[in-house]
C-alpha positions as CSV (number, residue, x, y, z in Angstrom):
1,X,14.6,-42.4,-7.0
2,X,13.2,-41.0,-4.1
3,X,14.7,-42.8,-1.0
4,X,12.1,-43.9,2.2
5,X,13.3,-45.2,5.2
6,X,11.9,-47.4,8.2
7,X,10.8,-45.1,11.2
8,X,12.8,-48.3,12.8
9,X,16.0,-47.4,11.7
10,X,16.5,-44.1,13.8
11,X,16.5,-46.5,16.2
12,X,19.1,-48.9,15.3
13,X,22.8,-48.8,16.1
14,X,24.7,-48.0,12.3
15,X,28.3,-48.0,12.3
16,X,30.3,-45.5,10.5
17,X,32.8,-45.6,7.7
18,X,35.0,-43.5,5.2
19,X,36.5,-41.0,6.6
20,X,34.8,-40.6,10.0
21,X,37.7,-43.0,10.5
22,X,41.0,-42.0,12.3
23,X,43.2,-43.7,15.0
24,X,40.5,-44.2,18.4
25,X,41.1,-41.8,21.3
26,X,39.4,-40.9,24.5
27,X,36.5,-38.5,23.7
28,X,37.8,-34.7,23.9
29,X,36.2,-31.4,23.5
30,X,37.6,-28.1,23.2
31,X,40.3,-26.2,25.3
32,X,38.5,-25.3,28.0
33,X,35.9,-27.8,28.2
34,X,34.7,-31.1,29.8
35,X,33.2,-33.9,29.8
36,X,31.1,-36.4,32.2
37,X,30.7,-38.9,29.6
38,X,31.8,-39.7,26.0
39,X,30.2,-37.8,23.4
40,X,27.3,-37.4,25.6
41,X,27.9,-33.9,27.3
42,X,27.6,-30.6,25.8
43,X,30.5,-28.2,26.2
44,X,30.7,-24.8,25.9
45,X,33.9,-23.5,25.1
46,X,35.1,-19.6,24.4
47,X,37.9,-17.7,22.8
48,X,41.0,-18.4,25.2
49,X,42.9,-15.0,23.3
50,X,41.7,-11.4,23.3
51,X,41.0,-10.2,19.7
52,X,38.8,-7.6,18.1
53,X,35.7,-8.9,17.5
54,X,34.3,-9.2,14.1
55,X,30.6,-8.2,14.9
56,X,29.7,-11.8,15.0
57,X,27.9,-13.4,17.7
58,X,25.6,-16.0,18.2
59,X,25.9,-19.7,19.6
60,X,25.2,-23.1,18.1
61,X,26.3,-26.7,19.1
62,X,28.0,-29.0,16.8
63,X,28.3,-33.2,17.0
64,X,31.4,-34.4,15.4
65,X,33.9,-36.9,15.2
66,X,37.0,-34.9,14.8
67,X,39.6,-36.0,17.7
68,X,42.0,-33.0,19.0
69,X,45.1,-35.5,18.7
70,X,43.8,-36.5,15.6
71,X,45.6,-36.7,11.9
72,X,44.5,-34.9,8.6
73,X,41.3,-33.5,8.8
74,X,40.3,-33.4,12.0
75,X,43.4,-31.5,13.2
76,X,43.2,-29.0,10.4
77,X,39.0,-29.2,11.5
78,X,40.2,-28.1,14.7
79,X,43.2,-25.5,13.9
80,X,40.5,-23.7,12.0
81,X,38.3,-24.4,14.8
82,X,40.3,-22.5,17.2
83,X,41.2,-19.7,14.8
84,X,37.7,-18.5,14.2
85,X,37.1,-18.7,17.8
86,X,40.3,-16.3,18.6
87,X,39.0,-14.0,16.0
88,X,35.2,-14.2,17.4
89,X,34.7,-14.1,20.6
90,X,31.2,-13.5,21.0
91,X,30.4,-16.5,19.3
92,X,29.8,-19.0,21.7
93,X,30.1,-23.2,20.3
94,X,28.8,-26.3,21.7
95,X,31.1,-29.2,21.0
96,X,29.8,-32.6,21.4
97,X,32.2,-35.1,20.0
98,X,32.0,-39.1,19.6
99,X,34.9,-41.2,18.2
100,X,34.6,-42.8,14.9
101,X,33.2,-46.3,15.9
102,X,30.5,-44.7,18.3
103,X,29.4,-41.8,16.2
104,X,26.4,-42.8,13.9
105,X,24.4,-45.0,16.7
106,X,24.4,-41.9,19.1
107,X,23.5,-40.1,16.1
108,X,20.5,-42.2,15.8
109,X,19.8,-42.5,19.3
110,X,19.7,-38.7,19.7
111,X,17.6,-38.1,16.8
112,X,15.0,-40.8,18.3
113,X,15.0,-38.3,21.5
114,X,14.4,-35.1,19.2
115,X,18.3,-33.9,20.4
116,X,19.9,-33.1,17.2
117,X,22.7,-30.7,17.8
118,X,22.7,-27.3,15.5
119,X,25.2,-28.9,13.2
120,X,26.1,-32.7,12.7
121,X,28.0,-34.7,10.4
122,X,26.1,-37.2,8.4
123,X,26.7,-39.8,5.1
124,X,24.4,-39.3,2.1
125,X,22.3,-42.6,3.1
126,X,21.1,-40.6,5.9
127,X,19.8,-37.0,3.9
128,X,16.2,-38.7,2.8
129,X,15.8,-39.4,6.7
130,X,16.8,-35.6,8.0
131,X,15.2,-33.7,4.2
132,X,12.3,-35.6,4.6
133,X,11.1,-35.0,7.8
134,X,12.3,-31.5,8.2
135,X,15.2,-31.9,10.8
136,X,17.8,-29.8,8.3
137,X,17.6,-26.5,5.9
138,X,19.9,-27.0,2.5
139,X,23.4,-25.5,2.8
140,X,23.3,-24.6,-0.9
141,X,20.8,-21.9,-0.2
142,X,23.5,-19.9,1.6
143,X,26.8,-21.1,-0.3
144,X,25.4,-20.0,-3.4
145,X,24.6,-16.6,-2.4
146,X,28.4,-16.4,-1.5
147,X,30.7,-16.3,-4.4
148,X,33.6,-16.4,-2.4
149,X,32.7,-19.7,-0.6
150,X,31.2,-21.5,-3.0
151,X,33.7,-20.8,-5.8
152,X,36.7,-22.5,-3.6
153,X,34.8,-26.4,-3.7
154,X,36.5,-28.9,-5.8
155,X,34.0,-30.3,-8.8
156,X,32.3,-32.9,-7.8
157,X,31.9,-31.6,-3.7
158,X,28.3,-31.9,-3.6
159,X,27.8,-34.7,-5.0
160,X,27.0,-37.3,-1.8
161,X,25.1,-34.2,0.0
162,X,22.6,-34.1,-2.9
163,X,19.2,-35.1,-2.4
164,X,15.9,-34.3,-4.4
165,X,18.4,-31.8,-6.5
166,X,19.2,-29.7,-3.0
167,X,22.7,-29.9,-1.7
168,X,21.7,-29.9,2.0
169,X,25.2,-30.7,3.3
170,X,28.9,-28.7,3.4
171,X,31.8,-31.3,2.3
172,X,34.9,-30.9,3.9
173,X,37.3,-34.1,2.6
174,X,37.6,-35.5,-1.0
175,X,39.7,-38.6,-0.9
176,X,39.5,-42.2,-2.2
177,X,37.7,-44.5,0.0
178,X,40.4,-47.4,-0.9
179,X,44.3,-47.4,-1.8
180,X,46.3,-50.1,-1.3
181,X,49.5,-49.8,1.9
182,X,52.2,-52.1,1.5
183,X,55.8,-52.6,3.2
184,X,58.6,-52.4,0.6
185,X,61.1,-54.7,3.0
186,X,58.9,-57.2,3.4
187,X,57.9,-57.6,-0.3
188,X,61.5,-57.7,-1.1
189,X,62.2,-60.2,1.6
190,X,59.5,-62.2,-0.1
191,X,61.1,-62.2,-3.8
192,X,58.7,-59.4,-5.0
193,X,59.8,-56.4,-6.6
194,X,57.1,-54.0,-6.9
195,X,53.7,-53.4,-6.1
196,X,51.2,-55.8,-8.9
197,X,49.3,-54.5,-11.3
198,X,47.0,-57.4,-11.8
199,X,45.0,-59.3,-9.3
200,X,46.5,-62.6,-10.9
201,X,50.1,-60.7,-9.8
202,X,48.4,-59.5,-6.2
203,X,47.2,-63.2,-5.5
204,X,50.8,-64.9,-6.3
205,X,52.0,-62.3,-4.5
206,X,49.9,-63.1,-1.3
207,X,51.2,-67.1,-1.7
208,X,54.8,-66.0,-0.8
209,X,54.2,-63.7,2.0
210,X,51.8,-66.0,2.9
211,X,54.9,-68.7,2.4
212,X,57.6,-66.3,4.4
213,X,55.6,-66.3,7.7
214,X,53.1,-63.1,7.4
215,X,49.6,-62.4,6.9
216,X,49.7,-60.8,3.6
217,X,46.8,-58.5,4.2
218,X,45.6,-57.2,7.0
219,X,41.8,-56.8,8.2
220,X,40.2,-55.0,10.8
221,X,36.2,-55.4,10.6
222,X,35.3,-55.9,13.8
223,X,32.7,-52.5,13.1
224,X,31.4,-53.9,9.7
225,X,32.2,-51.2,7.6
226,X,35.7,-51.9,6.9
227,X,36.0,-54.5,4.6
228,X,32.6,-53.5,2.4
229,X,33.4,-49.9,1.9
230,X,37.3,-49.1,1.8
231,X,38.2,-52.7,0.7
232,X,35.2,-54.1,-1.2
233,X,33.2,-51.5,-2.9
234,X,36.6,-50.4,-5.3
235,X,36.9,-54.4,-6.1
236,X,33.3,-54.4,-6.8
237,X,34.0,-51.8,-9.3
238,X,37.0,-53.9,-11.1
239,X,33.7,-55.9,-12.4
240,X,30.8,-53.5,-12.9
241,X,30.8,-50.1,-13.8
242,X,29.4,-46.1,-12.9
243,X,26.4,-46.9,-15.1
244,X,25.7,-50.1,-13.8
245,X,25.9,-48.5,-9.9
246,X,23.5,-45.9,-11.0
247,X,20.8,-48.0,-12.5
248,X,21.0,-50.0,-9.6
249,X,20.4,-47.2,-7.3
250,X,17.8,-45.6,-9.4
251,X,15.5,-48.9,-9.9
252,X,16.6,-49.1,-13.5
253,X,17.6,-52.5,-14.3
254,X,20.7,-53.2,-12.6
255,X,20.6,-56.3,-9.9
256,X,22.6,-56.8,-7.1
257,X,22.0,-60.7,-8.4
258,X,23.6,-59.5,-11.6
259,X,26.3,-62.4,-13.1
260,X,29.2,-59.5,-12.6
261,X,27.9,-58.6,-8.8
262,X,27.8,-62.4,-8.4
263,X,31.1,-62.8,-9.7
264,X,32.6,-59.6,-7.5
265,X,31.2,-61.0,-4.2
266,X,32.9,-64.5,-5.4
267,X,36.2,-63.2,-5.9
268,X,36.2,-61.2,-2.6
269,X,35.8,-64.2,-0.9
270,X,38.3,-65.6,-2.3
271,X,40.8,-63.0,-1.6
272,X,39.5,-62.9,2.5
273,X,41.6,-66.0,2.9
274,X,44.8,-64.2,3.2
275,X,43.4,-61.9,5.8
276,X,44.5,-62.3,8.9
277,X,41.9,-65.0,10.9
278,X,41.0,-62.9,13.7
279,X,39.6,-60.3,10.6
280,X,35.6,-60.0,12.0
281,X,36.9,-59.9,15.7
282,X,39.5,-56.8,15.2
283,X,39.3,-53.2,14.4
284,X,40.9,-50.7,12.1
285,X,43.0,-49.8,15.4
286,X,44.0,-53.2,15.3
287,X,44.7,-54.0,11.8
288,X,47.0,-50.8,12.3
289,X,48.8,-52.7,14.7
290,X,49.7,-55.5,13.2
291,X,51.2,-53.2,9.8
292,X,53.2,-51.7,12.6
293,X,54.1,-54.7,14.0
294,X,55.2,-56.4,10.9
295,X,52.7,-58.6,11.2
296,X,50.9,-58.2,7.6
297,X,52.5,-57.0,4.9
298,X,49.9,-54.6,3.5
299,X,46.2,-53.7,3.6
300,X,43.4,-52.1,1.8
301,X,42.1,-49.3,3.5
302,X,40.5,-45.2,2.8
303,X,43.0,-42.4,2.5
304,X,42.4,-41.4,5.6
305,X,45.2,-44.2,6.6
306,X,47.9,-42.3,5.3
307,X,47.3,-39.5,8.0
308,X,47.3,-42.4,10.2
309,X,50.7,-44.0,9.2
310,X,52.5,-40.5,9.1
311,X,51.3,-39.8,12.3
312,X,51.7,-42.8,14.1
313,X,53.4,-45.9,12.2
314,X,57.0,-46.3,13.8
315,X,59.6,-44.7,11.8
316,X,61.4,-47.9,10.3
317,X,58.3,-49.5,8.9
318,X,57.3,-45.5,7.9
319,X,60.9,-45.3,5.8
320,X,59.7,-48.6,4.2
321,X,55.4,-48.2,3.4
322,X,54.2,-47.1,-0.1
323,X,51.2,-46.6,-1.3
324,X,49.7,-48.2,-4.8
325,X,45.8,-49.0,-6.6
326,X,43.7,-51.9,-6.4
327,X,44.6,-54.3,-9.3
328,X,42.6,-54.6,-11.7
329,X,41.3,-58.3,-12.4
330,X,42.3,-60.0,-15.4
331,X,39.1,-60.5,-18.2
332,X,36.9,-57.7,-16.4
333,X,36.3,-54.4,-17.7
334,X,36.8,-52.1,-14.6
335,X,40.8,-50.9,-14.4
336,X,43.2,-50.2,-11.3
337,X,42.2,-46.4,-11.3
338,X,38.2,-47.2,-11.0
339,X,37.7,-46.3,-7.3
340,X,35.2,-45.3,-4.9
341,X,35.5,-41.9,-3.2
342,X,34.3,-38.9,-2.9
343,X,33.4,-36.4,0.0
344,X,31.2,-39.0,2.1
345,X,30.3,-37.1,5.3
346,X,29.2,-33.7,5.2
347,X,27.8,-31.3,7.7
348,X,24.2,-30.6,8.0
349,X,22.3,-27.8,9.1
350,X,19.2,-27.9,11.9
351,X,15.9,-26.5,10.4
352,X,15.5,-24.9,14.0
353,X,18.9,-23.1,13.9
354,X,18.4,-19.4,12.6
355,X,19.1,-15.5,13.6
356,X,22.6,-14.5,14.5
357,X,23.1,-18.2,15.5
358,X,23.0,-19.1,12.0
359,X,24.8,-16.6,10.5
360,X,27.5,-17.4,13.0
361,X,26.9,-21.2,12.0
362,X,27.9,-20.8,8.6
363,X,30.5,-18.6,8.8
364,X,32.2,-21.1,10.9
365,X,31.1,-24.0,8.2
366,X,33.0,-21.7,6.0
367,X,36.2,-21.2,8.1
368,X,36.5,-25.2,8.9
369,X,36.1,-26.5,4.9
370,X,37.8,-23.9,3.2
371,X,40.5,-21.4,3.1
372,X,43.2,-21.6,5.4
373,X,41.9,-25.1,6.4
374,X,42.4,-26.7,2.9
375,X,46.0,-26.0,3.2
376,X,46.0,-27.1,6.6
377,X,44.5,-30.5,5.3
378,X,46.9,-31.4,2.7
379,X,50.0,-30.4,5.0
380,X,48.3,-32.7,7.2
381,X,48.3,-35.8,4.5
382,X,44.6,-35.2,3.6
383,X,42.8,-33.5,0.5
384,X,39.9,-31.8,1.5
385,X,36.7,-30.9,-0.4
386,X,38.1,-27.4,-1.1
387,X,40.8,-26.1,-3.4
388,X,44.3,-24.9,-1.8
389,X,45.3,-21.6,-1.7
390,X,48.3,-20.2,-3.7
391,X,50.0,-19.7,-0.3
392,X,50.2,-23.9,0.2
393,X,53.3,-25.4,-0.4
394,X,53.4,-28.7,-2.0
395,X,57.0,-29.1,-1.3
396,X,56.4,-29.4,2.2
397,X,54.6,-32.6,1.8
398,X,55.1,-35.4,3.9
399,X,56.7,-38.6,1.2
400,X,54.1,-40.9,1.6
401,X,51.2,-38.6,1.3
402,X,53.1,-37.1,-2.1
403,X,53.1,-40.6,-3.3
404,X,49.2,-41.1,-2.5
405,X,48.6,-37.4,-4.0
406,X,50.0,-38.6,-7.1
407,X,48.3,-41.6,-7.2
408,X,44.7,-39.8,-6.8
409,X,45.5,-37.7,-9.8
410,X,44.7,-40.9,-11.8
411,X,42.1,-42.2,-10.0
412,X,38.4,-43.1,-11.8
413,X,36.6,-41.4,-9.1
414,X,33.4,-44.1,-8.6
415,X,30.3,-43.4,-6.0
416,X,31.0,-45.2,-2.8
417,X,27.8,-47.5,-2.1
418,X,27.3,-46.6,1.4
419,X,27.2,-42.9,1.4
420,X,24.4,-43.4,-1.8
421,X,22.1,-46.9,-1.1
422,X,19.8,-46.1,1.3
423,X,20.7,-47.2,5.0
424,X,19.7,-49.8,5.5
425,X,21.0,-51.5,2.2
426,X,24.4,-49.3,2.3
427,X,25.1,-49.1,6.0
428,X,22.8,-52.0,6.8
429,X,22.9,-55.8,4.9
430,X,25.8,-54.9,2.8
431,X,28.0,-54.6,5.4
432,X,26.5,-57.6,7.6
433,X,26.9,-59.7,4.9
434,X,30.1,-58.7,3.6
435,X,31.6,-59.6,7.1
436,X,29.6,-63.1,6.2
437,X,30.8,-63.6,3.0
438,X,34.6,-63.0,4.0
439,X,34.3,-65.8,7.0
440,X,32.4,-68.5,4.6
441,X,29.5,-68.1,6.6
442,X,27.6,-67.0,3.5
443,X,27.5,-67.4,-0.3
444,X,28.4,-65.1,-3.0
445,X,25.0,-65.8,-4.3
446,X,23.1,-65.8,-1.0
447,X,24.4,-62.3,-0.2
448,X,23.7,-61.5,-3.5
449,X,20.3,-62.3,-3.4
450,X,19.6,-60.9,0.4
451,X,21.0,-57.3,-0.7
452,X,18.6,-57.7,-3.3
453,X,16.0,-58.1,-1.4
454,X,16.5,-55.5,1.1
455,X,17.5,-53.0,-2.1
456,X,13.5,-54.0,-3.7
457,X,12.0,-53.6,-0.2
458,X,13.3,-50.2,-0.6
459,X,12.0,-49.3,-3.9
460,X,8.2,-50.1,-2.9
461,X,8.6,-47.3,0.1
């Protein structure tokens, strides 16, 4: 399927999910840089440390999310960062940065002014928009011609930056958009002994948190994205299957008013009412602080989170948080290890950018998504899109993110709906009405029937 999208959508405010999604901090740029205004000000930053210059020069601008005090990948995004900068000084970078929450409607608002940046991060959804009316160059064209580069992705890399069989983007995470965070004390205070293994065992198990005085899960989706992608798209997939998501998105039989879809949204519902109530007015910040606070005895979020709890979760609860899969629900044929991940956001190249500014482009795209940096990533509690060196040591691991490591080992690997539908079905009514849906202010079958609609409005484009 050929994807099409409404000129009116560069227009509208999209929020972001997957991984673009670390703890919020005040916008920051470079050493050596400022700012007048959030994410709104170019920066030009240069080496800080004397070194022999490589030959390279050139100078290109770059809009990202990656925070400097940031967990997983965007400090190893900016350790490499600084690295290549040391070791090239006459390559001058741009670095325009917007947090996590704010990142895809400036995105949008600066394409609608024709002020894309040389390089940007962008979901899958959004590659018809940028292929399609010329605003990027495939990465593939260069990564293939180096051997070096392109040998040192993970299988599977490419797979949300493929469009029209081009892989216009460069991937730079590979993690699970949902694993379940829990707090062994509390369970035990509770009467439960380990983390369940069926969503009959997961629902009993909420009744006597629920019982002992705590939310049992906690919920921040205050942005929208939240509980559709990292929470509801792996349940989804407990009821319908990788075959079924591809027809779907393909325009080859599968419904979103299929009986299993139907039956998916109905049991999400369900499970929303041992979020906490506040769960549409909070963010992912938020949610974080009630886990911290002992508040709510688990949530469902990306793997992202565990960067997150490493870096920030007080020590006691740290000492006591584990990690385990979605359950898998009792009668349906999708298991605990059917998940959705994958790499998610990649970075995309201007169709402008060329000359000694984009050779010095890529070779920084190669310095920040592998190498040095995939190492840097997984000491960091994060598995990026490129294979470690033999020079990383896994013993060095941090517990928790061993535990998590281990876990995606088994994981299903399934595609994550909102870096595949188009936009404005995947970034768009899913996650409006999945934020309906979870406060009763909409049916199982009405949301079923409304993504529908937006999903065959699609296919006559």
């Amino acid at each position: 399927m050929k994807k099409k999208f409404l000129s009116v959508l560069l227009s509208a405010a999209m929020v972001v999910s997957l991984c673009a999604c670390g703890s919020k901090t005040t916008a920051e740029t470079s050493e050596n840089a400022s700012t007048e205004e959030e994410g709104t000000t170019t920066s030009e930053t240069t080496a800080t440390t004397q070194t022999a210059s490589t030959g390279l020069k050139g100078h290109f601008s770059i809009y990202h999310f990656h925070e400097e005090d940031g967990s997983g990948t965007s400090k190893a995004f900016w350790d490499a960062a600084k690295k290549f900068q040391e070791a090239n000084p006459d390559v001058q970078i741009d670095y325009i940065f917007a947090d996590a929450n704010n990142y895809q409607e400036k995105l949008t608002t600066y394409m609608a002014g024709d002020e894309l940046a040389d390089v940007w991060l962008t979901k899958g959804d959004m590659l018809p928009t940028f292929a399609d009316g010329g605003l990027i160059q495939s990465a593939d064209q260069y990564i293939s011609k180096d051997t070096d580069w392109s040998s040192q992705y993970v299988d599977g890399a490419f797979t949300d930056s493929t469009y029209d069989d081009k892989q216009w983007g460069v991937p730079f995470q590979m993690q699970a958009n949902c694993v379940g965070v829990y707090n062994q004390a509390i369970f035990e205070e509770c009467g439960i002994d380990e983390w369940p293994e069926t969503w009959t065992e997961l629902l009993a198990d909420c009744e006597k948190i629920k019982a002992a005085g705590y939310t049992p899960i906690g919920m921040g989706n205050k942005d929208q994205w939240l509980a559709e992608s990292a929470v509801f798209n792996t349940y989804a997939y407990k009821y319908v299957d990788q075959d079924w998501f591809n027809s779907l998105a393909n325009n080859q039989g599968a419904k979103f008013t299929d009986e299993k879809f139907v039956k998916a949204l109905d049991g999400f519902q369900n499970i929303a009412q041992y979020f906490n109530s506040d769960m549409n007015s909070i963010d992912q910040d938020e949610m974080y602080s009630l886990y911290y606070n002992k508040k709510c005895a688990m949530f469902f979020n990306g793997a992202w989170s565990i960067g997150t709890m490493i870096a920030n979760c007080p020590e006691e609860i740290l000492e006591s948080t584990h990690v385990g899969l979605m359950p898998a629900v009792e009668g349906e044929a999708g298991t605990k290890f059917d998940t959705a991940a994958g790499a998610g956001w990649n970075y995309v190249i201007n169709s402008k950018l060329q000359g000694d500014d984009l050779t010095a482009c890529l070779a920084f795209l190669k310095a920040v998504t592998t190498g040095e940096y995939a190492d840097d990533a997984l000491s960091q509690g994060f598995i990026s899109a490129a294979k470690t060196t033999d020079a990383c040591d896994m013993s060095s691991l941090d517990p928790l993110f061993s535990e998590y490591y281990e876990l995606a080992a088994t994981m299903n690997n399934n595609s994550i709906f909102d870096c595949v539908l188009p936009a404005e079905v995947g970034s768009g009514v899913l996650y409006a009405d999945t934020q309906q849906l979870i406060s009763n202010s909409m049916t199982a079958e009405e949301m079923a029937a409304d993504c529908q609609s937006a999903m065959e409005a699609n296919y006559e484009r």
